[in-house]
C-alpha positions in Angstrom: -200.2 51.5 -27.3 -202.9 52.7 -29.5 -203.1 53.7 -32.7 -203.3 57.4 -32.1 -200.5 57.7 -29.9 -197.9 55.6 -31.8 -195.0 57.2 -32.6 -193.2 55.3 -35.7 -189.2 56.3 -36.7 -190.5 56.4 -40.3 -193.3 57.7 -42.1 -194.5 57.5 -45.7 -196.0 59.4 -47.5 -198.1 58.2 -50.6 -200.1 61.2 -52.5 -202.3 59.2 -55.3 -204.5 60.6 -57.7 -206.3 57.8 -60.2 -203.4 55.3 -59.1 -205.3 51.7 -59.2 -203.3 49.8 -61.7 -200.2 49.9 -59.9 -201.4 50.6 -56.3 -201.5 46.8 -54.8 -198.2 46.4 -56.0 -196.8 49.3 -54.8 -198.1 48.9 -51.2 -197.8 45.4 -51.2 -193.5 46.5 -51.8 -193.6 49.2 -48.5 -195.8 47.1 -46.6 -193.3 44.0 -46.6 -190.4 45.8 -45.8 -187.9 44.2 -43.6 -188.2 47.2 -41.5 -191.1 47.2 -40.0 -191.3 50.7 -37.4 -193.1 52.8 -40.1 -196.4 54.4 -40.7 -197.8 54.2 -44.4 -199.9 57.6 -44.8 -201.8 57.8 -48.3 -203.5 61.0 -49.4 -206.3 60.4 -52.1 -206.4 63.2 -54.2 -210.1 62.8 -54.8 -209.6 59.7 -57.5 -212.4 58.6 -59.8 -211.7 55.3 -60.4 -211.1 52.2 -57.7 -208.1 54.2 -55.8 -210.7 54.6 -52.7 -211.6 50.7 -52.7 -208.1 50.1 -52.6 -207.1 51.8 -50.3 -209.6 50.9 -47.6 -209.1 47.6 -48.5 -205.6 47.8 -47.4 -206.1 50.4 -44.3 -208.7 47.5 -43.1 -206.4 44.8 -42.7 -202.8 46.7 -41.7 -202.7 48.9 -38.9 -199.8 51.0 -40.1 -201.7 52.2 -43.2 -203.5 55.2 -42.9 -206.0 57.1 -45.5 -207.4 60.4 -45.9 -209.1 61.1 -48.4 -209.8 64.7 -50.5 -213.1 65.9 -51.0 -211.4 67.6 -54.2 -208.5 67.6 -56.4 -205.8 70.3 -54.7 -203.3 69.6 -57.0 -200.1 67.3 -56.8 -197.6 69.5 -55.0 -200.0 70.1 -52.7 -201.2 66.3 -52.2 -197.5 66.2 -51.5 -197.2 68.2 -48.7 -200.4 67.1 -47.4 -198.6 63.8 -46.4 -196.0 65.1 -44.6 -198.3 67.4 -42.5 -200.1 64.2 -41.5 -196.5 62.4 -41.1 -195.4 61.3 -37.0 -192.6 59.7 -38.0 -188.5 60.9 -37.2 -188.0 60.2 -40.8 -189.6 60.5 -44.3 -190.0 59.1 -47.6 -192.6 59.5 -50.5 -193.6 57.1 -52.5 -195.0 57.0 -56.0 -197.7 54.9 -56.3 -196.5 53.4 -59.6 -193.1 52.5 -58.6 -191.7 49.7 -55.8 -189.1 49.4 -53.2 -187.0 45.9 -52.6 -187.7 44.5 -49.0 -184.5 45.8 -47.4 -185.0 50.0 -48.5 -186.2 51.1 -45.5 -183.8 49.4 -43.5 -180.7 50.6 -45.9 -181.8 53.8 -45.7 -182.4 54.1 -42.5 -179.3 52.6 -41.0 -177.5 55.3 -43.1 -178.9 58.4 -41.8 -178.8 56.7 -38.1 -174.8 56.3 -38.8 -174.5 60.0 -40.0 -176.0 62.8 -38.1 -175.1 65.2 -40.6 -176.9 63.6 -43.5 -180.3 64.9 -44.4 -181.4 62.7 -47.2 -180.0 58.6 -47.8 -181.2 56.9 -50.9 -180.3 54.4 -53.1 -179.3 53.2 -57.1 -182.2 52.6 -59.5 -183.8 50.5 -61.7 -186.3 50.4 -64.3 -189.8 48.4 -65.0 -192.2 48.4 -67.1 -195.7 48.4 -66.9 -195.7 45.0 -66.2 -192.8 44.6 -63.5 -190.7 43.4 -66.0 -187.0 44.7 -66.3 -186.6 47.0 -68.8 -183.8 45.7 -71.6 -180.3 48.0 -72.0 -179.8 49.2 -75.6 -176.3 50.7 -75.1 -176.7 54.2 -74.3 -179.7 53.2 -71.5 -182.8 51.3 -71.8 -185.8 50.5 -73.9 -189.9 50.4 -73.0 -192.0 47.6 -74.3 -193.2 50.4 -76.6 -189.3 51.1 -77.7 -189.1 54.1 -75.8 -185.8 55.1 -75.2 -184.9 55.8 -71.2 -182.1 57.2 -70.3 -179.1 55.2 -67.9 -180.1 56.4 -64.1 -177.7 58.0 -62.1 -175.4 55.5 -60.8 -172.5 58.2 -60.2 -174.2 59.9 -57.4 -172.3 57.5 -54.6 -168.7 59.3 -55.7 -170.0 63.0 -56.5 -169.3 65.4 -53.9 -173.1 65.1 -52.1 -170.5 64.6 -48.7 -168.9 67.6 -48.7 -169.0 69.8 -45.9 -169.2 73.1 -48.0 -173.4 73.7 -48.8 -172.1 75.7 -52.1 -170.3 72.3 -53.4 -173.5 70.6 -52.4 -175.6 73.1 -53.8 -173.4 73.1 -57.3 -173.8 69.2 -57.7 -177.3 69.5 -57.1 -178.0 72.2 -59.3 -175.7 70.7 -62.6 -175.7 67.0 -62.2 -179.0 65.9 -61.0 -181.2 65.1 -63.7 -184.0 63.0 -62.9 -184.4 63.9 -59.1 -185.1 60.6 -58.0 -183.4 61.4 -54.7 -186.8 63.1 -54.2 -188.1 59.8 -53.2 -185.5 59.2 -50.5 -185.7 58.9 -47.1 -184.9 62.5 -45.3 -184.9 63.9 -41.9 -188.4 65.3 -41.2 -187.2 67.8 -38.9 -184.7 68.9 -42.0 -187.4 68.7 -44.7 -190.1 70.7 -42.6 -187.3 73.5 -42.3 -187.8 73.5 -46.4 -190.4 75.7 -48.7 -191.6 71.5 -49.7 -193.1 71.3 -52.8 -194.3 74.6 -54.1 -196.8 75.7 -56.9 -194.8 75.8 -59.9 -193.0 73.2 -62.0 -189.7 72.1 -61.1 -190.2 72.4 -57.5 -188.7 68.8 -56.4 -185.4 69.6 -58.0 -185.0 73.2 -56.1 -186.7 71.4 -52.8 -183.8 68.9 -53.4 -181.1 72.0 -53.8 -182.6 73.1 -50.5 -181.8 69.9 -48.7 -178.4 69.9 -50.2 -178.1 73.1 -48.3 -178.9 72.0 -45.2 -176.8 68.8 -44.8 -175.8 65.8 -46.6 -177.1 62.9 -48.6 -175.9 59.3 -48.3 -176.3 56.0 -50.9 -177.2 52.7 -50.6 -175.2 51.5 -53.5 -177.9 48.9 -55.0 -180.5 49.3 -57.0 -183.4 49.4 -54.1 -185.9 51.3 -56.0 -187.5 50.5 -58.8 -189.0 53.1 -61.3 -191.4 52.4 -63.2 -192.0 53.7 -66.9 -195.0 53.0 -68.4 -197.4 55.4 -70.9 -199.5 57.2 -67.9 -196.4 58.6 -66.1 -195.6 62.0 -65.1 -192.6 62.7 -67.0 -194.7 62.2 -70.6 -196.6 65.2 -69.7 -194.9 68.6 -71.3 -193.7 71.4 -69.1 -197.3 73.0 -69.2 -199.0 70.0 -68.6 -197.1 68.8 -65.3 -197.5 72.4 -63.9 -201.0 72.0 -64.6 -200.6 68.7 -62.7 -198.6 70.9 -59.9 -200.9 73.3 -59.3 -204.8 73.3 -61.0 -204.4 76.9 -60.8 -201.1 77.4 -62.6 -201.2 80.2 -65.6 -199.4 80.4 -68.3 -198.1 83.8 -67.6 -195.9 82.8 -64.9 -192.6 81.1 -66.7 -192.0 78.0 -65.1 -188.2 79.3 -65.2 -188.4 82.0 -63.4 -190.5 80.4 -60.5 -187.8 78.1 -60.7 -184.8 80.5 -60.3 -186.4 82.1 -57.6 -187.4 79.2 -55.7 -183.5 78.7 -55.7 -182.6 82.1 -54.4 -185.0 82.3 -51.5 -184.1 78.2 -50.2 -180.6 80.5 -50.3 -181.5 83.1 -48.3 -183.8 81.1 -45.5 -179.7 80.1 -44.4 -177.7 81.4 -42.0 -174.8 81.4 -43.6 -171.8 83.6 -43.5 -171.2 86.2 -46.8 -168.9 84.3 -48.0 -170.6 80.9 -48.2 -173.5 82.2 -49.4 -171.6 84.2 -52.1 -170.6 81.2 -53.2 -174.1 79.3 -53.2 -175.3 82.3 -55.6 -171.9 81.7 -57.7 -173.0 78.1 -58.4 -176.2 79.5 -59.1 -174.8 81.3 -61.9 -172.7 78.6 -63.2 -176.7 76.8 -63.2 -177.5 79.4 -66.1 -174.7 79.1 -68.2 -174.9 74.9 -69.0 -175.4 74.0 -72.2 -178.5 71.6 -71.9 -180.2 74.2 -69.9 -180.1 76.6 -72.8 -181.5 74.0 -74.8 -184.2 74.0 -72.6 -184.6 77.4 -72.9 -184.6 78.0 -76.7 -185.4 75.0 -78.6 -189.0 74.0 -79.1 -190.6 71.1 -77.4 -192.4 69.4 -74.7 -189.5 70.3 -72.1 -189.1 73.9 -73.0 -188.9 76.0 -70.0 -191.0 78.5 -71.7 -193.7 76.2 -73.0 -192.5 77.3 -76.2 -193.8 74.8 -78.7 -195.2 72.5 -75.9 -197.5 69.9 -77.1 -200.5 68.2 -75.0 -199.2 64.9 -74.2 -202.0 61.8 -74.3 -201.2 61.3 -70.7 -204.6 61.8 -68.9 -203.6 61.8 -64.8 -204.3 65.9 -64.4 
């Protein structure tokens, strides 16, 4: 079998943009994975510094890494997609290329969405490292950076919330009020179920309403151990403020267009692109509504800050990776 007309049960996806002091240790963590019927497809986004070297270094000597390269910078969310538009695989996961996976994720992951045909998405608990793959220490209420940055606890509640249920509204609702951090956006899902999906769209916020639209469409599973490793060091994403990561989304964003409403739209029409019945999604627009009325998300709304929905009072963060 060649090359071209292999067709691997997982693929995944890395986009990278200026990713070279983590990048041997993130591919070094997919590439020894215990499962071993998986394609590694990295999309440069047109890096300036020793991403390219890397990476040809790597797709060289493995066969199951392969590495396009952008001629320019189109963006994150769109670096995204671009991996899973080059994806063959039955399954997919992106991958951060700051963050690692234990040896057994794949197979974890992928034993629970082979168990459960109605399961769209299977990931796993998480913890956290710093920039130099050392544990980050608990301080009571979560953990602290080498820097003493607080971080908060991750999510281990998500194997007994109701992620199961047959209803998409009670999906949907869970989604929409409990998920915090979308980690589960680095799961592994059904590409069939995920290409059915708007992916990641132009505007800030888009992973957690792609992740409302896969809680529409079926359910998720958890491996409960801490499989994935996030990694929190000063470059990260999450630094950036609300205007700088939709810059970071989308080169073309303006600050006209209120990250907000992109938002609550992009959670009305992943309603609509379902067949459901008028009750169901009455119901789906119902927890949509209960969305609006949480108290953290009017903090985000009114008080000033880096998160601020608005941008109202948003800062430039020293996080350079736009």
């Amino acid at each position: 079998m060649t090359r071209e007309s292999w067709q691997p049960q997982v693929s995944v996806g890395m986009p990278v943009y200026n990713g070279d002091a983590f990048l041997r240790e993130a591919f070094d963590s997919l590439l020894g994975q215990t499962f071993g019927d998986f394609e590694l497809v990295v999309s440069d986004n047109a890096s300036t510094d020793g991403t390219q070297e890397i990476c040809e270094e790597y797709a060289r000597t493995d066969s199951r890494f392969r590495y396009v390269r952008q001629e320019q910078n189109i963006g994150a969310n769109e670096n995204f997609n671009e991996v899973v538009r080059l994806a063959k695989g039955r399954y997919f996961r992106w991958a951060a290329d700051d963050d690692v996976c234990l040896p057994t994720y794949l197979a974890e992951t992928y034993a629970l969405l082979e168990k459960d045909p109605d399961a769209v998405l299977a990931h796993c608990f998480t913890s956290y490292i710093d920039e130099y793959s050392k544990p980050l220490e608990a301080d009571g209420t979560g953990f602290r950076t080498s820097d003493g940055e607080h971080v908060d606890e991750p999510d281990q509640s998500v194997a007994v919330r109701p992620l199961r249920s047959p209803l998409p509204h009670v999906r949907l609702k869970d989604v929409l009020i409990n998920t915090r951090w979308c980690f589960e956006i680095f799961g592994l899902m059904r590409r069939e179920a995920l290409l059915r999906t708007a992916l990641q769209q132009t505007f800030y916020g888009t992973d957690k309403v792609l992740l409302a639209e896969l809680a529409l469409l079926g359910t998720w599973r958890v491996a409960e151990e801490p499989l994935w490793l996030r990694r929190c060091h000063p470059g990260a994403s999450n630094h950036m403020s609300v205007w700088q990561k939709a810059k970071w989304a989308n080169p073309d964003a303006k600050k006209s267009t209120l990250p907000v409403t992109r938002m609550v739209r992009g959670y009305a029409d992943a309603i609509e692109r379902q067949h459901f019945s008028p009750m169901e999604r009455a119901q789906c627009y119902r927890a949509l509504a209960v969305l609006a009325v949480q108290p953290d998300k009017f903090r985000k709304l009114l008080v000033p800050g880096p998160h601020n929905y608005f941008g109202i009072g948003n800062r430039p963060s020293a996080v350079a990776r736009l």
